[in-house]
SEGU-636547 format. One record per residue: residue in three letters; x, y, z of N, C-alpha, C in turn. Coordinates in steps of 0.001 Angstrom, whole numbers, plus 500000, padded with zeros to 6 digits. Layout:
BEGIN
NODE   r    n_X    n_Y    n_Z   ca_X   ca_Y   ca_Z    c_X    c_Y    c_Z
NODE ALA      X      Y      Z      X      Y      Z      X      Y      Z
...
//
This chain:
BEGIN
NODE   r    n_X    n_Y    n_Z   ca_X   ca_Y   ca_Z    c_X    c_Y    c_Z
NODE UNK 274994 336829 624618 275948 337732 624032 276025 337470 622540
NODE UNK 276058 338618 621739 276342 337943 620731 277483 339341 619483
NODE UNK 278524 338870 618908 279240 339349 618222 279299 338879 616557
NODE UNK 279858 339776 616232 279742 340354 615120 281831 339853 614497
NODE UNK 282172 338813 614220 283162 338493 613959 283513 338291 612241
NODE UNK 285369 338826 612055 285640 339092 610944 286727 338379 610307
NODE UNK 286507 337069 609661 287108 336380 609297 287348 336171 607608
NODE UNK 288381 336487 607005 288902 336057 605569 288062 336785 604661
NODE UNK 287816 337710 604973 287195 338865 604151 285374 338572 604485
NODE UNK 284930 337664 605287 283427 337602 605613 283331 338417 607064
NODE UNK 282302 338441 607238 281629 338579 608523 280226 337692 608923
NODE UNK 280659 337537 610377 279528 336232 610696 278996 337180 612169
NODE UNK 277725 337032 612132 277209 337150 613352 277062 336311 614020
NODE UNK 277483 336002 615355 277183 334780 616597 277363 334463 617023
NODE UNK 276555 333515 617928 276119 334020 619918 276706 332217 620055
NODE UNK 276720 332374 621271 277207 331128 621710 275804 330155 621816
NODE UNK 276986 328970 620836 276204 327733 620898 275779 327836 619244
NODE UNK 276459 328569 618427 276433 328612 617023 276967 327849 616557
NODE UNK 276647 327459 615327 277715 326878 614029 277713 327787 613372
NODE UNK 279296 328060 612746 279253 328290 611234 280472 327651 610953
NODE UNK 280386 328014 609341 281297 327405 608595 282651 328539 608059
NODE UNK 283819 328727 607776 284856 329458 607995 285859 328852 606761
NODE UNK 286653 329791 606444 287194 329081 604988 288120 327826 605581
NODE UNK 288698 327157 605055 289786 326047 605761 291097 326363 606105
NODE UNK 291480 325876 606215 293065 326035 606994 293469 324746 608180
NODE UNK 294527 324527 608105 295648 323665 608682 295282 323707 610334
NODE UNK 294340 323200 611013 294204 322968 612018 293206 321562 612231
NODE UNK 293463 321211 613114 293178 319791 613418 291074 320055 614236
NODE UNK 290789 318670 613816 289733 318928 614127 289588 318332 615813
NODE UNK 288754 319395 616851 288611 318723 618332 289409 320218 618990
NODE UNK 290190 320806 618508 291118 321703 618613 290322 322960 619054
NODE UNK 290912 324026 619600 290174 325525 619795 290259 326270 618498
NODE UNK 289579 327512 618112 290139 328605 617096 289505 329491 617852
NODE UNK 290679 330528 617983 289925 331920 618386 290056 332778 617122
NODE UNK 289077 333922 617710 289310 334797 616723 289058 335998 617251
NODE UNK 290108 336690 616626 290351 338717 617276 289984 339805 617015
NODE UNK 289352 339070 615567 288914 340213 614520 287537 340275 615084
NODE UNK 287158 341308 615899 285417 341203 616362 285132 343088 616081
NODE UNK 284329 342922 614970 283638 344055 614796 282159 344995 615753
NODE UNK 281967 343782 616439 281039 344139 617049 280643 343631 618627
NODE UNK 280484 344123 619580 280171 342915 620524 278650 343131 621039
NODE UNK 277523 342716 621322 276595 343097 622360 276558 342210 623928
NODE UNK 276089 342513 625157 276218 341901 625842 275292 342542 626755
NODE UNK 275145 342619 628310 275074 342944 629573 275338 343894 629308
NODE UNK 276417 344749 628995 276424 345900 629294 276722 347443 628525
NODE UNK 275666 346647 627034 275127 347385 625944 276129 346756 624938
NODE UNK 276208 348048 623839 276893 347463 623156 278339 348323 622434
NODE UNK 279229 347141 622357 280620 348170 621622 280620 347907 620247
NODE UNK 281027 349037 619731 281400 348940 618284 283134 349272 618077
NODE UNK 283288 348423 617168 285085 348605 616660 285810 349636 615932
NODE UNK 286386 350190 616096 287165 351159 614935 288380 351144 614301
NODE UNK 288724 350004 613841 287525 348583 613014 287089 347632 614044
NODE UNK 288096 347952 615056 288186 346468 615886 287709 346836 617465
NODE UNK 287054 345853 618065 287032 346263 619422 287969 345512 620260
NODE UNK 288391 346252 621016 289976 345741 621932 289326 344805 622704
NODE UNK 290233 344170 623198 290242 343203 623958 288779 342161 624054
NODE UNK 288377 341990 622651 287385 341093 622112 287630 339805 621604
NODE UNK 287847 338703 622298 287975 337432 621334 286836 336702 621767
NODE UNK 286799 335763 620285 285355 334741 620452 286673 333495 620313
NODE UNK 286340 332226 620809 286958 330967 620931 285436 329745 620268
NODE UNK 285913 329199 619974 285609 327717 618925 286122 326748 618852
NODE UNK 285360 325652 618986 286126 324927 618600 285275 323590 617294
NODE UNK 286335 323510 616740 286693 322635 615037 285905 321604 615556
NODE UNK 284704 321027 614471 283842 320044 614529 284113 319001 613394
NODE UNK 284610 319570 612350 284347 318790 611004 285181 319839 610040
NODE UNK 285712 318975 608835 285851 319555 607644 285031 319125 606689
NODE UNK 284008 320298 606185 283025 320161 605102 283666 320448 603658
NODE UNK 282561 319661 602466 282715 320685 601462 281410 321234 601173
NODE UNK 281801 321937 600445 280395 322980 600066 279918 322317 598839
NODE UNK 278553 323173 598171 278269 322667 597376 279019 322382 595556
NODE UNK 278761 322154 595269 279385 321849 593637 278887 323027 593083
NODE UNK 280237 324062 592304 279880 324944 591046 280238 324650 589609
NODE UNK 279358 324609 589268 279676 324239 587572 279685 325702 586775
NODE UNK 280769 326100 586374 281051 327161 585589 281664 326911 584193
NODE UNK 280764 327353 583070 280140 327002 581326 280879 328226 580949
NODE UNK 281948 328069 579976 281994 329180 578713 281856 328884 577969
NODE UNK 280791 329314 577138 280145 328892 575774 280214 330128 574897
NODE UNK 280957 329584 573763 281109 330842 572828 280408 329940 571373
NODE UNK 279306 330945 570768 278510 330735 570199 279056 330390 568375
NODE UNK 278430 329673 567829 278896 329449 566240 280647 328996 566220
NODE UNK 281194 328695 567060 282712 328298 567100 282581 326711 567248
NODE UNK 281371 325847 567774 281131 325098 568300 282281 324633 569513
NODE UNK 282580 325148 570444 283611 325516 571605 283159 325383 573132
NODE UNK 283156 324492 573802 282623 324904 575019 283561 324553 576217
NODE UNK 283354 324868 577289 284547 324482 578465 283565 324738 579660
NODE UNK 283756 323392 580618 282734 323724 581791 284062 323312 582870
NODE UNK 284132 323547 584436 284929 323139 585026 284050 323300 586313
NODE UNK 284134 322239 587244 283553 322313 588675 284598 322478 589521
NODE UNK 283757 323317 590899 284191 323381 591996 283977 323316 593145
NODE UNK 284741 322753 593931 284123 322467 595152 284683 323041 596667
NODE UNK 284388 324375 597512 285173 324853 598155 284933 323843 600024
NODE UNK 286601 323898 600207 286123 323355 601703 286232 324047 602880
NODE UNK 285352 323771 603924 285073 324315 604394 285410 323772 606144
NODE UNK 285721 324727 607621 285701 324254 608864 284321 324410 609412
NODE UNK 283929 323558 610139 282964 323783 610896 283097 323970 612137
NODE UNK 283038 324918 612694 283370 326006 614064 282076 326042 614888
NODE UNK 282301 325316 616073 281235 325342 616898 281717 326474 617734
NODE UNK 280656 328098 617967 281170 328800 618812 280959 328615 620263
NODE UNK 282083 328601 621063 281832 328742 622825 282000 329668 623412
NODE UNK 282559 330764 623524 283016 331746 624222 282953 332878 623822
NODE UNK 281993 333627 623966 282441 335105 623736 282919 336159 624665
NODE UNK 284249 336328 624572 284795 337720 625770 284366 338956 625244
NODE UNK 284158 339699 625733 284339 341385 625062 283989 342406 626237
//
């Protein structure tokens, strides 16, 4: 089976027995996360599409790790002022092992 899920302004495609990674938030790691927002489902018995959403669609996960992502270094350099400003960032991230897809 595999769906088409809509989380924090992304969309992730995937089937059970996936990883992905999901913005962070206040939940403990070992824990479930579902999620409701499913744009898409395929399965057995073809496939549904959402308008936005398909009813009675949840995928369940559960929390492996809190990652961070990689390092951004962002430069404003303004020329002949001799002026510069760099600042890094580093976004974190859940790691969501998927188990369950209903739809």
């Amino acid at each position: 089976m595999i769906a088409v899920i809509d989380d924090s302004a992304s969309q992730f495609k995937v089937a059970e027995g996936d990883t992905i990674e999901v913005d962070l938030r206040e939940i403990e790691v070992g824990s479930t996360l579902s999620f409701d927002k499913i744009t898409l489902v395929e399965g057995e018995s073809g496939i549904k599409i959402g308008t936005p959403y398909v009813d009675g669609a949840v995928v369940t996960g559960t929390v492996l790790a809190e990652k961070k992502g990689r390092k951004v270094i962002a430069t404003h350099f303004r020329r002949r002022k001799d002026s510069k400003t760099r600042a890094g960032h580093r976004q974190k991230y859940l790691q969501v092992k998927i188990d369950k897809i209903q739809g």
